[in-house]
N, C-alpha and C positions, 0 to 999 in steps of 0.2 A: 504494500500500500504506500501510494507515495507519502501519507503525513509521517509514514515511519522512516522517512528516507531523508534525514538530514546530513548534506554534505558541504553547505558553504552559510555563508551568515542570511540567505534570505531565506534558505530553510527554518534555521535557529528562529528568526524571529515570525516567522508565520501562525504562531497561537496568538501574536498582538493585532498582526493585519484581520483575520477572520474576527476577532471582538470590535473592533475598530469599524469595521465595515456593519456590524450593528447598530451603529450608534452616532452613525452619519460622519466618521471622522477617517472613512479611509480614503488613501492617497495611492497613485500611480506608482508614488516613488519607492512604494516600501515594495515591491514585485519588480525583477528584472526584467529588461523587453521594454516594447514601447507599448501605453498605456492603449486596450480596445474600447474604450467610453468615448461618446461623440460629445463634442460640445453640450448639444442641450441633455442627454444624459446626466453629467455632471452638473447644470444647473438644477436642472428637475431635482435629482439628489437633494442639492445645497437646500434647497431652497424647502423640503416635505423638514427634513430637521430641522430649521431653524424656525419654520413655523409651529413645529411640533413642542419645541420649549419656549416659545413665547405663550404657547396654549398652557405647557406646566406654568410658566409664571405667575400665567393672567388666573391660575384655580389656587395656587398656592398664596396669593397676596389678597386675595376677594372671598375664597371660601371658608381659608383658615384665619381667625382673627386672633392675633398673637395678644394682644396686650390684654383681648379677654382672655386667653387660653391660661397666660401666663402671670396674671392678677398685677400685672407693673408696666409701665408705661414706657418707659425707661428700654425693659428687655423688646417688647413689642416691636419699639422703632428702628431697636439695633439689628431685631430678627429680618425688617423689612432691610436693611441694610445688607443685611447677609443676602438674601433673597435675588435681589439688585444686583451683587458683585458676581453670584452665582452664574446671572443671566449674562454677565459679558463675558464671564470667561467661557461660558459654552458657543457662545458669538463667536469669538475671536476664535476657539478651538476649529470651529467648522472650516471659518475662511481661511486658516494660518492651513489646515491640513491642504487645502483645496489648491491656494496662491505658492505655498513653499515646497509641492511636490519636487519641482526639477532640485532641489534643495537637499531634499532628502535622499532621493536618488542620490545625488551625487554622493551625499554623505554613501550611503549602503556599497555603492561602486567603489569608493575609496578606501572601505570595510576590507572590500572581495579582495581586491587589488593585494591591501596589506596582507592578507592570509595565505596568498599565492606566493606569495615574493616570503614569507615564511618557513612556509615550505621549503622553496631554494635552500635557506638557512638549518634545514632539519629540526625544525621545530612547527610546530601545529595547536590550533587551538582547535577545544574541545565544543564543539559544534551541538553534539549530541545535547553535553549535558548543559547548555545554556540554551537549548531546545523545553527541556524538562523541567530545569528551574520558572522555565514563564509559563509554562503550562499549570504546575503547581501555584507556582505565585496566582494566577488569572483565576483556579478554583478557587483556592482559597479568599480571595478574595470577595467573590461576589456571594460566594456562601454566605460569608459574615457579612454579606450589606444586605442582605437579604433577612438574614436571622436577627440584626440589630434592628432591623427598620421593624418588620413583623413583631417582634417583642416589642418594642417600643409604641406604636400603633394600639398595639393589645390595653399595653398598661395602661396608656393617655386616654383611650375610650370607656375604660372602668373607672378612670380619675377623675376626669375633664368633662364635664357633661356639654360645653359647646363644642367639644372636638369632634369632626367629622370625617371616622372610618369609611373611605369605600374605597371601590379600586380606582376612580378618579384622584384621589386624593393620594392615596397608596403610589401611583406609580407616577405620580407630578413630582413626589420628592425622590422614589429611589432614582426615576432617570436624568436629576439634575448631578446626583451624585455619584451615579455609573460616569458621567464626564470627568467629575471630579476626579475621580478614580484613574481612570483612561490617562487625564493631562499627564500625571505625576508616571503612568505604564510608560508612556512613549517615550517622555525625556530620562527616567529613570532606565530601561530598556536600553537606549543608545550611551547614556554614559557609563554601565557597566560593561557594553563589547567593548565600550574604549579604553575601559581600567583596564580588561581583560587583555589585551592587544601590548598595552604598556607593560603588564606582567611579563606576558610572557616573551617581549623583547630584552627585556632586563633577563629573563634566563637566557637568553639567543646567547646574549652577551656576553655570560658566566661562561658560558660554555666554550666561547672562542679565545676569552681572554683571562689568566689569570688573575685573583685577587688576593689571596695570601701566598704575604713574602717567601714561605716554609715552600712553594711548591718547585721553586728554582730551576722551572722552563717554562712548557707551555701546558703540562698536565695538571690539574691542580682538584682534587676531591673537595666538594661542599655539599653541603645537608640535600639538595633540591637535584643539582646536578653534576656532570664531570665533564671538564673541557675535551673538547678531542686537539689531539698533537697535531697543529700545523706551521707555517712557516711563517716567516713574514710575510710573502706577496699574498700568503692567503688569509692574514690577520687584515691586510689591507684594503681588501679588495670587500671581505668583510663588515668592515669599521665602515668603508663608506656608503653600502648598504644598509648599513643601521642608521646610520646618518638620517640616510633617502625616506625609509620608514617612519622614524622618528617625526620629522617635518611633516611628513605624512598626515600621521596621527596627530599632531599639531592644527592641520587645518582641517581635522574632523572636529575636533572640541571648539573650534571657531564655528565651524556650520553649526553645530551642536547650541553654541552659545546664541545664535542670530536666531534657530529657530523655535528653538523651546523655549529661552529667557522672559520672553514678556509673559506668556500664560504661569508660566512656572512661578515670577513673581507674584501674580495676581494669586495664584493659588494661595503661595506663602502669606499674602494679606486676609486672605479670606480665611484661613488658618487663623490665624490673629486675632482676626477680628470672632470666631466664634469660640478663644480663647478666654477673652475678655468678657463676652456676655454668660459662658459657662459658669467660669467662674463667680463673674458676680451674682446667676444664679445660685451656684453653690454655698456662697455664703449667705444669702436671703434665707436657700433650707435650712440654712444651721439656725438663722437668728428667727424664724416666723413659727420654723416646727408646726406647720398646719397639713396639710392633705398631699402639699408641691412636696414635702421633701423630698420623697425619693424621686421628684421627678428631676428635683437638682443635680442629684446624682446621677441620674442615667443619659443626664447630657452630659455631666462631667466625662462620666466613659466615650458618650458619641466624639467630644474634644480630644479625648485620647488617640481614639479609630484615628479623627484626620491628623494629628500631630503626628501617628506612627508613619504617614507618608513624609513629613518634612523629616523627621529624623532618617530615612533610611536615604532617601535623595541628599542627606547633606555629608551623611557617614560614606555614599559612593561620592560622592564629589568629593570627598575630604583624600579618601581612595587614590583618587586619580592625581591629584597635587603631591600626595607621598610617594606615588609610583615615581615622579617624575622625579622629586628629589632623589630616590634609591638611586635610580641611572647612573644623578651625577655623582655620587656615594663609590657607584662602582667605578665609574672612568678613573676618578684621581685614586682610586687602588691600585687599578691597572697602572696606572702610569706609576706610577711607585714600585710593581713587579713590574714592567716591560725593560727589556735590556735593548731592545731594537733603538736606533736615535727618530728612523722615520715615524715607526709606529708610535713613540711617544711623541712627535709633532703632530699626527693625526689626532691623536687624545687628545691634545691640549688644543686644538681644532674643536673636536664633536664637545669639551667642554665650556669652548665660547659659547656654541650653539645653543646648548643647555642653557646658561645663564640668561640671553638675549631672549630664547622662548621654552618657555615651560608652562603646560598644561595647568590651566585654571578653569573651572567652572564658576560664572559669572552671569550676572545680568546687565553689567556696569554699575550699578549702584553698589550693590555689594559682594562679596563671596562667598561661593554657598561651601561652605564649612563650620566648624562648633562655633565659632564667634557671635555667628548667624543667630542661632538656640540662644544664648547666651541673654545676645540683644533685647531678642522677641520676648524671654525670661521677664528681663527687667522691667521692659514697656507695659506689660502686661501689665504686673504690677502698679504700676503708675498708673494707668489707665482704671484697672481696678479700685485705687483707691479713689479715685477722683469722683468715681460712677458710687465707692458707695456715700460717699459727700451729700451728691444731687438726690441718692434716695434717701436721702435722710432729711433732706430741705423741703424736698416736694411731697405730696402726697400722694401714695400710690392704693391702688385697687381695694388690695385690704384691710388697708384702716376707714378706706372710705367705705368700704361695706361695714365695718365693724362701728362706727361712727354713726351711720344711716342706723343698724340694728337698735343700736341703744337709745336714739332720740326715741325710735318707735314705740319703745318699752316692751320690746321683745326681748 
């Protein structure tokens, strides 16, 4: 069967194209070959999804009414907030897939290219099993949005007596968050073949070149691998195909950066932002202890779910900035074991190169690694305390119910 037949990287990622293609976000670029969709094909497409979640929007912001659901005025408008940022980033998802195909292509082309010319070097990435990891990842996933939404659904309709269970309602929120989802598959997806690719150039490398002084030629035993005996013209000839690689993989993480960076950030804001509203639910349950609490808590876990995508997107970004350092870790070893004079002008070549570009994942504004967490950590806090300030000035839901109760002499 062919899904069982993966031999190059548009295999590997073909469990993301067939979800993607559900969800109005597949593109030409991720299938080698020239694209068989006609023009108004691809509009017709565009154009059924994007009316499809303005229809979620329009049932989610008019059937459901947060500030009643949620007894504060406060979470309500920040829910609508959420709701809002929701709808651009599945906006922007559709057209970024649609307008940045030749894009992505090229990235995947420059993938294939890299894995070919690896080869030459007798080394190979494992195609199979980064086949299976997104297979897994893709079940797992939508299992749990499924299961959390359905449990969550359940409880709010036994809690919430204006909340309104149906499948209308039901599938306005899980399909804004299958996007949600999806964003962080695709850009998380292509920055791990790239960590992947960087890994295992850094063993290409081990392999051709010595790093401890004790091996005193060109053989040299390490944990991962064993260099094979060759000479200089063939440490050289070598060196400057890692070189070619390298730079290679340098202007994938560039496309990488142009095409996923803005939704990616919008994600991370939208992250944020129902960081801040969880929370400040969360501590309303502590302090009101009325009927919401648990429902504080079961967003607080819903903020967990989307936080687990920013955390693992910034721990593979973080990945690919350390790869890049190891490289240059290993040239100036080598150069410290090589006895050749040309081969250490080479090194001290391919470690200009390193210095001048090394792999970052970026939006421009900031760098997606722990600093990132750190940030969002703080602001939250700030944000939180300020929110519960304003619920303390203003009055919300429940005291005005409880106020109204006791004038009545109820």
């Amino acid at each position: 069967m062919r899904w069982f037949v993966v031999e190059s990287v548009y295999d590997s990622v073909r469990p993301v194209t067939h979800v993607l293609k559900l969800f109005g976000m597949w593109s030409s670029g991720w299938s080698p070959g020239p694209s068989r969709w006609k023009c108004w094909h691809s509009c017709l497409y565009v154009a059924f999804f994007m009316a499809l979640n303005g229809y979620t929007t329009y049932v989610t912001l008019c059937v459901q009414h947060y500030d009643y659901i949620y007894q504060s005025l406060i979470i309500g408008k920040m829910e609508i907030i959420y709701v809002m940022i929701m709808y651009l980033i599945i906006k922007y998802s559709i057209l970024s897939c649609c307008f940045l195909r030749d894009k992505i292509a090229n990235m995947l082309e420059q993938l294939h290219q890299v894995d070919v010319d690896l080869l030459g070097l007798k080394s190979r990435v494992n195609h199979e099993r980064n086949h299976w990891k997104l297979v897994l990842a893709i079940i797992v996933m939508e299992f749990s949005s499924v299961a959390l939404t359905v449990g969550s659904y359940f409880y709010y309709e036994e809690t919430i007596p204006g909340f309104n269970y149906t499948v209308q309602t039901y599938l306005s929120y899980l399909l804004p968050l299958n996007f949600y989802i999806l964003n962080w598959v695709m850009a998380t997806t292509m920055v791990v073949l790239v960590a992947t690719r960087f890994r295992t150039l850094n063993d290409t490398f081990r392999m051709y070149f010595p790093t401890t002084p004790s091996c005193g030629g060109f053989l040299s035993t390490t944990s991962h691998t064993e260099t094979v005996i060759c000479n200089e013209k063939e440490q050289l000839a070598v060196l400057k195909q890692i070189k070619i690689l390298h730079d290679k993989l340098n202007d994938v993480v560039e496309l990488v950066n142009y095409c996923f960076s803005v939704q990616i950030t919008f994600c991370v804001g939208l992250c944020f932002v129902i960081g801040v509203v969880c929370s400040f639910g969360l501590f309303r349950a502590f302090i009101y202890r009325n009927e919401l609490f648990y429902m504080g808590v079961l967003n607080f876990v819903w903020y967990m779910y989307y936080l687990f995508f920013v955390l693992f997107f910034i721990a593979v970004g973080s990945k690919i900035t350390r790869e890049g350092k190891r490289i240059g870790v290993l040239v100036h070893k080598a150069i410290n074991c090589a006895s050749s004079s040309a081969v250490i002008n080479e090194l001290n070549i391919f470690s200009q190169q390193l210095l001048h570009r090394s792999p970052v994942i970026t939006c421009g504004l900031f760098v997606y690694d722990w600093t990132l967490l750190y940030t969002m950590i703080g602001a939250t806090a700030t944000y939180l305390i300020i929110l519960i300030q304003f619920d303390v000035s203003f009055p919300n839901l429940v005291n005005v119910n409880g106020t109204q109760t006791a004038a009545s002499g109820v």
